[in-house]
Every structure is written in structure tokens, then in C-alpha cells.
C-alpha positions as CSV (number, residue, x, y, z in Angstrom):
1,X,15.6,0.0,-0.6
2,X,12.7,-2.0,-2.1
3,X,11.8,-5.3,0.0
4,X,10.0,-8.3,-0.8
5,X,7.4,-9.0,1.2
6,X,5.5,-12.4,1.3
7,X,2.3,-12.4,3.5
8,X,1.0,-16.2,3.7
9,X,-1.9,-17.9,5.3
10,X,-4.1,-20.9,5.6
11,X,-7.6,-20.4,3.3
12,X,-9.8,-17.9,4.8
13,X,-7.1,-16.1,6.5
14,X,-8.1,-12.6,4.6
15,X,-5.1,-12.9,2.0
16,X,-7.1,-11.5,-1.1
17,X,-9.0,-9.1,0.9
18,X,-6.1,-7.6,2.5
19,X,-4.7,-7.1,-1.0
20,X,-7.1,-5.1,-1.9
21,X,-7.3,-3.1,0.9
22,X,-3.2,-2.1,0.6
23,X,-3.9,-1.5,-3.3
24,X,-6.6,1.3,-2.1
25,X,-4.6,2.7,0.3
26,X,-2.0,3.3,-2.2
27,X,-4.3,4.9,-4.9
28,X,-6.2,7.0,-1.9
29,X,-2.8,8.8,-2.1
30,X,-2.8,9.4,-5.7
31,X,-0.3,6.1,-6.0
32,X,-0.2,3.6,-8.9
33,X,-0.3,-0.4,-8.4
34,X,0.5,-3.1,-10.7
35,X,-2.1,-5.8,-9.3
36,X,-0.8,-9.8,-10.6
37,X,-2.9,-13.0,-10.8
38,X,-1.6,-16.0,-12.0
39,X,-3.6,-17.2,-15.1
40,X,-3.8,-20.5,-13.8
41,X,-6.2,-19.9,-11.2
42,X,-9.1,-19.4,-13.1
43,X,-11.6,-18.7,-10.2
44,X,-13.3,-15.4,-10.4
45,X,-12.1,-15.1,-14.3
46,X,-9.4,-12.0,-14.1
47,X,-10.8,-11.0,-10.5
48,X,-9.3,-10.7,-7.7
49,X,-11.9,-12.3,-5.1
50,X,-12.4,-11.9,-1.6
51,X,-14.8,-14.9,0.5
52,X,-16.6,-11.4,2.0
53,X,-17.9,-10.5,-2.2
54,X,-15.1,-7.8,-3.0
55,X,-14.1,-8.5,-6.2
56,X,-11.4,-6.7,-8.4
57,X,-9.8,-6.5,-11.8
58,X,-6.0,-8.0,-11.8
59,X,-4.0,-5.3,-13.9
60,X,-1.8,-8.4,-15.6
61,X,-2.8,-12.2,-15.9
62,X,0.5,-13.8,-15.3
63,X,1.3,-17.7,-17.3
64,X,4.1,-19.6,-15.6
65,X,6.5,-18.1,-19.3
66,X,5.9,-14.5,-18.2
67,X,8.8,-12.9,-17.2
68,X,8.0,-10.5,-14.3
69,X,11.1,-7.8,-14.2
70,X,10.1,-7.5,-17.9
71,X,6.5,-7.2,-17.6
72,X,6.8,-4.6,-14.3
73,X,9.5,-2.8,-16.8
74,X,6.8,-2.4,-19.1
75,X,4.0,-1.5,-16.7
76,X,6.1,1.0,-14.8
77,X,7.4,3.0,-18.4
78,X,3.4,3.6,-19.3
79,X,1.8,6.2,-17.2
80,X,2.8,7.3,-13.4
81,X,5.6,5.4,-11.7
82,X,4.7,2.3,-9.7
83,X,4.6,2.4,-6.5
84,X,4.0,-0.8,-5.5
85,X,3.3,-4.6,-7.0
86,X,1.3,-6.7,-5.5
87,X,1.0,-10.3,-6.7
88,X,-2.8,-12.5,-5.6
89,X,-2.4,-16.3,-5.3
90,X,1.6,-16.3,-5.3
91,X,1.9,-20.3,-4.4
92,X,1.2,-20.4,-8.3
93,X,4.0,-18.4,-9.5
94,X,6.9,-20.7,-10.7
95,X,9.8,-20.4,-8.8
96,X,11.7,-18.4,-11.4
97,X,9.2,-15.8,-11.0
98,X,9.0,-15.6,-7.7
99,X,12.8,-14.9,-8.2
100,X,11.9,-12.5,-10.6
101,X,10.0,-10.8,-8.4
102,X,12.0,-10.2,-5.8
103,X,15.0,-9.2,-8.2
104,X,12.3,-6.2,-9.1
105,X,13.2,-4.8,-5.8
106,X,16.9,-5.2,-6.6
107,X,16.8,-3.8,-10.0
108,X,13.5,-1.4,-10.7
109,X,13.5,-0.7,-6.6
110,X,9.8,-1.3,-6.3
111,X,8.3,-2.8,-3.6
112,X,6.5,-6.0,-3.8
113,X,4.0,-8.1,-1.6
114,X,2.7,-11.5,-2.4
115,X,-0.2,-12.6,-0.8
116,X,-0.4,-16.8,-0.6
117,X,-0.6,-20.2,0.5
118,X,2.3,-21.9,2.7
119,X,1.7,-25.5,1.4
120,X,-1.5,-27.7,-0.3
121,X,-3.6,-29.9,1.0
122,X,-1.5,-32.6,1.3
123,X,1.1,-30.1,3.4
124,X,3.5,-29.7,0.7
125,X,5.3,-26.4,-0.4
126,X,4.2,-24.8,-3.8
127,X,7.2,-24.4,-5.8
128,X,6.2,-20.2,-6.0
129,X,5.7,-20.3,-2.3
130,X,9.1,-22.3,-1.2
131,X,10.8,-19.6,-3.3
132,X,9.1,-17.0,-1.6
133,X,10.1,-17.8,1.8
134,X,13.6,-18.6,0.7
135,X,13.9,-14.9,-0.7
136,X,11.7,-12.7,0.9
137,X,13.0,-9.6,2.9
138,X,9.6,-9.9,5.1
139,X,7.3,-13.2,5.5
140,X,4.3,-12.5,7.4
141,X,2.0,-15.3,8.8
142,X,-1.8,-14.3,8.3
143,X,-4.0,-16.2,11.0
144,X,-7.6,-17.9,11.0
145,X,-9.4,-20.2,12.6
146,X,-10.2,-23.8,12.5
147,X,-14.1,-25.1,13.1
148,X,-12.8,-26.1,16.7
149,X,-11.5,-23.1,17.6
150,X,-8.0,-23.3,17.5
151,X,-5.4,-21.5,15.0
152,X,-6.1,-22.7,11.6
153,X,-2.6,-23.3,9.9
154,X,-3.3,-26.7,7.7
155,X,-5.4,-26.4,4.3
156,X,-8.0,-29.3,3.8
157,X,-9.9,-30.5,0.2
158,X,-13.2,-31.3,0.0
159,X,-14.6,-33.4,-3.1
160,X,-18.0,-33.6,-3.6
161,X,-18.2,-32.9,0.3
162,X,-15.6,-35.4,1.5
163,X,-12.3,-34.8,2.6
164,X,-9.8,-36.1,0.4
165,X,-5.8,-36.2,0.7
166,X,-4.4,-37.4,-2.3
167,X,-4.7,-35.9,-6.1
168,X,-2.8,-33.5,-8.1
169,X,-1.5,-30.6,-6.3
170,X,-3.5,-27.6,-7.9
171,X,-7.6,-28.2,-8.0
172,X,-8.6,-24.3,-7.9
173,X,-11.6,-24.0,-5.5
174,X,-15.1,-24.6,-6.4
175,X,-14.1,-25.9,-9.7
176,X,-15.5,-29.3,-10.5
177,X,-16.8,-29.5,-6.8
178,X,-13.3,-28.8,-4.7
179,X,-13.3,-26.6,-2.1
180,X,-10.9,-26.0,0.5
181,X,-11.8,-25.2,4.2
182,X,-8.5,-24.6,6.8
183,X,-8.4,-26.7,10.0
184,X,-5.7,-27.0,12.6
185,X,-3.0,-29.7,12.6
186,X,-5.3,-31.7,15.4
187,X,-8.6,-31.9,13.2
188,X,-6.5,-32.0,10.0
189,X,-4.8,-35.3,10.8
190,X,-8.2,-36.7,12.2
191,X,-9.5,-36.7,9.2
192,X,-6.6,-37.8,7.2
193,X,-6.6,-40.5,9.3
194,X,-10.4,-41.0,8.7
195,X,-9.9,-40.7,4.5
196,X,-7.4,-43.7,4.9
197,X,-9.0,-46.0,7.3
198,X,-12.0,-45.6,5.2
199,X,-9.4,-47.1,1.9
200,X,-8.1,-50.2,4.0
């Protein structure tokens, strides 16, 4: 039977890099992929891109109307059969697709593996992510580090170079000066702290 596996992580835990790495092995065997992006993260264009400079081509740009057993349908009838999806940046999937994703196990019987984030910057669930762990026959945690040392689970924004905890809940990084760096709970709510003892 086909499982759904969701492999999540804090930024910098590897998530797009390990993608990449399962898609190869696959077609080292002589095995097809379907590789998804969501359209609405618009870093790297239609890349796949890894924080160590691997870069890759997505096979299908997904906009929250796609629907995914329909669009893996059509993938899997051209060509060789899949043998595996694989889905970049999950958290921005809608909740219906990440449904639809894992009813592609139940009704095509192809595997899939999402690769994601847990919860923003303000340590709230992405409706695609929530879904995800709700459904998923396998949820993997992928682990990093904070600057202190310890296990990185918490994701923090930077704006213009400061810390920031409030805003809307997707700012794709380095867009407009965001970026995101992943911290542990300790240095996480230190600076939260910080950002509103700085607004009283």
C-alpha cells in the first residue's frame, strides 16, 4: 500500500535538499518522479532550491485551485508510471490538497512525501501543514540547529535585519528583505520578548 509521508523541519533543516536527493535516487533506478512546488512561493522562480546552491526544475507549479489526484492522474497516464510524488514547500498547499494528496495513495497507490514547515514565525500551523500531520501515514521531524547550539525547532523573521513577530503569515524568504533563520524555543522567545519590549 502507498503511504503518505510528511517530513517537516525548522528552516535550514535540509528539507529541499533531501528532496532532491530521494528524487535522484529514484531516477538512478530508471524510476519516474512527479516533483510539486506550490506557485505561491515564488523564490527560485519554478526551482526547487537548496541553501547549499542545488537547484532544480519543479515538474508542476501547483495554485491553491489545482486539484492534485487529477493533476498526478494526468502526469502518471503520459510516459513511464510514477513511482513516486514528492511535493517542496508543502505548508503552502491548502488543506484540500494536502487531502488530495494523501487520497493519491488511496486511489492511484503512489507514494508521496511532502517536505515542509511545522508552523510560521509566529508558531502557528499552516493550513497545508496541520492537514498533513492529521493524515499522514509517516511524519518525520528533520533536525537543525539554533546559533546557540541547541535543537533548532522554532522559525524566526527577520526584516530589514530585525526580528519581527507580527505580519501576515506567508512573506517568502528574501523577498522584499525577509529572511528566516531557525532558533530554539529559549533564544526564540528572547527575542520575542525583545521585539515587544522595544513597542511599549
Amino acid at each position: 500500500m502507498a503511504k503518505l509521508y510528511f517530513r517537516y523541519g525548522a528552516m535550514n533543516s535540509g528539507k529541499s535538499t533531501a528532496l532532491m536527493q530521494v528524487a535522484h535516487n529514484y531516477e538512478e533506478q530508471g524510476m519516474r518522479v512527479l516533483i510539486l512546488k506550490p506557485k505561491v512561493d515564488t523564490k527560485g522562480s519554478g526551482d526547487l532550491v537548496s541553501r547549499l546552491g542545488v537547484r532544480r526544475p519543479a515538474d508542476l507549479l501547483v495554485p491553491p485551485d489545482m486539484d492534485l489526484v487529477e493533476a498526478v492522474r494526468a502526469a502518471s497516464s503520459e510516459g513511464r508510471p510514477l513511482a513516486c510524488v514528492l511535493c517542496d514547500e508543502s505548508q503552502f498547499l491548502t488543506a484540500e490538497q494536502a487531502e488530495q494528496l494523501f487520497m493519491v495513495t488511496v486511489e492511484l497507490n503512489i507514494p508521496v512525501i511532502c517536505y515542509g514547515l511545522r508552523s510560521d514565525f509566529s508558531l502557528k500551523g499552516f493550513p497545508g501543514s496541520t492537514r498533513l500531520l492529521e493524515l499522514a501515514h509517516t511524519i518525520e521531524e528533520m533536525k537543525t540547529i539554533c546559533t546557540c547550539g541547541r535543537k533548532a525547532t522554532c522559525n524566526c523573521r527577520k526584516v530589514n535585519g530585525r526580528f519581527v513577530f507580527e505580519g501576515e503569515q506567508v512573506a517568502i524568504d528574501l523577498e522584499n528583505d525577509v529572511q528566516y533563520v531557525s532558533m530554539c524555543p529559549q533564544c526564540y522567545f528572547r527575542e520575542r520578548s525583545a521585539f515587544y519590549a522595544a513597542r511599549r
